[in-house]
C-alpha positions as CSV (number, residue, x, y, z in Angstrom):
1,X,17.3,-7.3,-111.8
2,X,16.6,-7.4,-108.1
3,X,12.8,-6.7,-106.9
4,X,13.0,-4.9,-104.1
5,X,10.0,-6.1,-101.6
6,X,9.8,-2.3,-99.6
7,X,9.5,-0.2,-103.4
8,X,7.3,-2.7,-104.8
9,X,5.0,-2.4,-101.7
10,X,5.0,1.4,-101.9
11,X,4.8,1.7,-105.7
12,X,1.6,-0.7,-104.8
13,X,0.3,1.5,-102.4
14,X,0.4,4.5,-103.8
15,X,-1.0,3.3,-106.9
16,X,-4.2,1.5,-105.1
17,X,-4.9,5.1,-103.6
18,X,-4.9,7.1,-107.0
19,X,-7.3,4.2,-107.8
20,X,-9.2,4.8,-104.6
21,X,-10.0,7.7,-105.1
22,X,-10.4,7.9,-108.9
23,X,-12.8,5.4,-108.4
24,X,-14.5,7.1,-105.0
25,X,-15.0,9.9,-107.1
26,X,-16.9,8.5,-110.1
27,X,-18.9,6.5,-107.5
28,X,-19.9,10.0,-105.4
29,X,-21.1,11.8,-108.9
30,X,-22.5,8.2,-110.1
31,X,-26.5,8.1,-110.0
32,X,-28.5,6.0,-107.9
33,X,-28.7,2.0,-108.3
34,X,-31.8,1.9,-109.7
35,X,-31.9,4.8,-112.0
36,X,-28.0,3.5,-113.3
37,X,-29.4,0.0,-114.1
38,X,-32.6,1.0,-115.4
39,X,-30.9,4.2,-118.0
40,X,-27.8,1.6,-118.6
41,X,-25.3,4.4,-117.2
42,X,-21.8,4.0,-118.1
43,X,-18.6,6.0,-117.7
44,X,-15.1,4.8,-119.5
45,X,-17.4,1.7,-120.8
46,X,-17.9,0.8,-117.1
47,X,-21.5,0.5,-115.2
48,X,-21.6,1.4,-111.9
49,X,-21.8,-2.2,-110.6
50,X,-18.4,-2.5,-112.3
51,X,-17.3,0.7,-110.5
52,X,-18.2,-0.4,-107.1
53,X,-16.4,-3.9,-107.8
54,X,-13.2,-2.0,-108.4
55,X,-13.6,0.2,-105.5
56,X,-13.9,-2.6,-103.2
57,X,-11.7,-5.1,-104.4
58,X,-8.9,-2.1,-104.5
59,X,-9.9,-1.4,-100.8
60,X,-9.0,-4.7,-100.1
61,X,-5.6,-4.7,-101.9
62,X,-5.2,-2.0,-100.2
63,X,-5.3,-3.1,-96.9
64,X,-3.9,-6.1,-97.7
65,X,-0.4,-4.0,-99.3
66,X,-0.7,-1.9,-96.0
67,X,-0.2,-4.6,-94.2
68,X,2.6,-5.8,-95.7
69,X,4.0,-2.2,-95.9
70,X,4.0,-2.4,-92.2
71,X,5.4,-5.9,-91.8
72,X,8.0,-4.5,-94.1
73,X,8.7,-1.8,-92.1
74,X,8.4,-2.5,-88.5
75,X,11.8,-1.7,-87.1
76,X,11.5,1.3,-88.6
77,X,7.7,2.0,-87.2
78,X,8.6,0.5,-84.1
79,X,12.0,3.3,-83.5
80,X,9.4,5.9,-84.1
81,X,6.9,5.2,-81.8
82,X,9.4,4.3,-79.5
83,X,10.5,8.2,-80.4
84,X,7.3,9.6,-80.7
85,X,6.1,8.4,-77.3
86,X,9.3,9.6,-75.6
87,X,8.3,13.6,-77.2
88,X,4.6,12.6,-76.0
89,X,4.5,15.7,-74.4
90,X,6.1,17.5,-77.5
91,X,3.4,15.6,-80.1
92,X,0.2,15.9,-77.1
93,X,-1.3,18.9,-79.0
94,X,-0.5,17.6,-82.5
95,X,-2.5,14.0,-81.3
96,X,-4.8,15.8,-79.7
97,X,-6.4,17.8,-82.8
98,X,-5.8,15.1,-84.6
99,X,-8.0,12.4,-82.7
100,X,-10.1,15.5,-82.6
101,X,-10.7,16.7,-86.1
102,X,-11.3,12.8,-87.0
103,X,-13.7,12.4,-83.9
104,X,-15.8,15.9,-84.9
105,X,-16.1,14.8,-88.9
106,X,-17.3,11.0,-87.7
107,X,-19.8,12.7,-85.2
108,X,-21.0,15.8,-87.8
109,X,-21.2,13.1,-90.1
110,X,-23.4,10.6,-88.6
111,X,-25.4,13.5,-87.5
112,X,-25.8,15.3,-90.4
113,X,-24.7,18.8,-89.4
114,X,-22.9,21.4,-91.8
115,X,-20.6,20.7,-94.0
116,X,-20.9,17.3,-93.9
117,X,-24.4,17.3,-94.6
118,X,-23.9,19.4,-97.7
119,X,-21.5,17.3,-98.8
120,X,-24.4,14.5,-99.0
121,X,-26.5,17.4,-100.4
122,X,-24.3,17.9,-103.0
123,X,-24.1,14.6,-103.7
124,X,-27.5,14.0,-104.1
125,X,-27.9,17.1,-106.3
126,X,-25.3,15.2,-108.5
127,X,-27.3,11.8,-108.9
128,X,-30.8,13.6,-109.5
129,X,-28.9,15.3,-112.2
């Protein structure tokens, strides 16, 4: 049986997301440090120490596998933006509100406008709980 270096890396990649965000989750409903040391919380048998150590060492696989996945697949990246900057003017509006929607969540975030500051609500409603 041949391993093939392109499935593995995707296989790998999709399966360090689902982790990412399994993980993400149970860190966003987890209760504070202090408060998760001192009532000895646990979910699936794991602290939330534990938790974070997954979630970051995961991140890091992750990037690491992305890497590759690119490596892997740079011809094939390289033809598209090769293509993709040939429609420019086809994909301008598509870039635009792209860069756009990620610019306004970054800035509502950092200044704590709504939504994204009752997403932080929430989530602070969910560790005082």
């Amino acid at each position: 049986m041949k391993l093939s270096a392109r499935g593995f890396v995707s296989v790998l990649l999709a399966l360090a997301f689902a982790a990412l965000v399994f993980s993400g989750v149970i860190l966003y409903v987890a209760p504070r440090g202090r408060l998760a040391n001192w009532t000895g919380w646990t979910l699936f048998a794991l602290d939330k120490q534990q938790w974070q150590s997954i979630h970051i060492n995961i991140s890091l696989l992750f990037v690491v596998a992305s890497g590759f996945h690119l490596f892997l697949n740079w011809s094939v990246f390289w033809c598209y933006l090769k293509r993709a900057c040939g429609k420019a003017m086809a994909m301008k509006a598509e870039a635009m509100i792209g860069f756009a929607l990620v610019a306004a969540i970054t800035v509502g975030a950092v200044l704590g406008l709504p939504p994204f500051s009752t997403i932080m609500v929430w989530n602070e409603q969910i560790k005082d709980y």
